[in-house]
N, C-alpha and C positions, 0 to 999 in steps of 0.2 A: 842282904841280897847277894847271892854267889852263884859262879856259874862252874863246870863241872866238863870236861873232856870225857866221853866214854868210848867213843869209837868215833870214826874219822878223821881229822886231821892230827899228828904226831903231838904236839904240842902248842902253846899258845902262838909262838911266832909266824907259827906257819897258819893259824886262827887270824888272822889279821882281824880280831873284834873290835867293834865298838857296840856298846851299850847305851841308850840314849833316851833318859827321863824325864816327861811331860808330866808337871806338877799343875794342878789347878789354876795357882796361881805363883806370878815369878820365872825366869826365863827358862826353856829347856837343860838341861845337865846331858852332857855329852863326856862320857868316859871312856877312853880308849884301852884296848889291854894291850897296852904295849912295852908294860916293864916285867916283860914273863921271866922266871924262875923254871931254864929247859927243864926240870927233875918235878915241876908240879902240875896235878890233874885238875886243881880246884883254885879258883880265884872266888877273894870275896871283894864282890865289887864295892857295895857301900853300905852301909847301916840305917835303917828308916826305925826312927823312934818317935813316943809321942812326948811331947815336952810340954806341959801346958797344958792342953789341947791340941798343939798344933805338929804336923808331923814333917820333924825336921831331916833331912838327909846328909848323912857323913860319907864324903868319900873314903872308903878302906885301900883298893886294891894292894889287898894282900895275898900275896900266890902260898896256896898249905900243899904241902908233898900228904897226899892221901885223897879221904875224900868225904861224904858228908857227915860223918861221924867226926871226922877230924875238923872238921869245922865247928862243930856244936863242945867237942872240946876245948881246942882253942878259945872260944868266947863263951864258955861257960853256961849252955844254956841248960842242959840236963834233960835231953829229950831222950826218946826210946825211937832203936832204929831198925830196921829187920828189912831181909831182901827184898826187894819187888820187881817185877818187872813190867815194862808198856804195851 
């Protein structure tokens, strides 16, 4: 799970984020983004995988200078990425 700066605020600090995940079951997960990297657009906040069955959550925050190509790099997933817009 990662989140991504495109326009408005300058960078994370000035983001004052929080991130905050209600799992079925087991207490809420509150992630703050508050160890920014001024020089990066893209934070991954945590990793949801299935273990088991059961789908575990790894805190990452890790700040990537780029953005979601550069993420799928970084962790290797080997996706296919082309412009879009909303």
């Amino acid at each position: 799970m990662f989140t991504f700066i495109y326009e408005g605020v300058p960078n994370w600090a000035s983001a004052d984020g929080i991130v905050t995940l209600f799992p079925a079951s087991g207490p809420e997960i509150e992630v703050r983004l508050d160890e920014p990297d001024p020089q990066a657009r893209t934070c991954v906040i945590a990793m949801l995988e299935n273990r088991g069955g059961d789908l575990v959550v790894d805190r990452e925050m890790r700040y990537i200078r780029g953005g979601q190509s550069d993420v799928d790099r970084a962790y290797g997933w080997g996706m296919q990425w082309a412009r879009g817009s909303k």
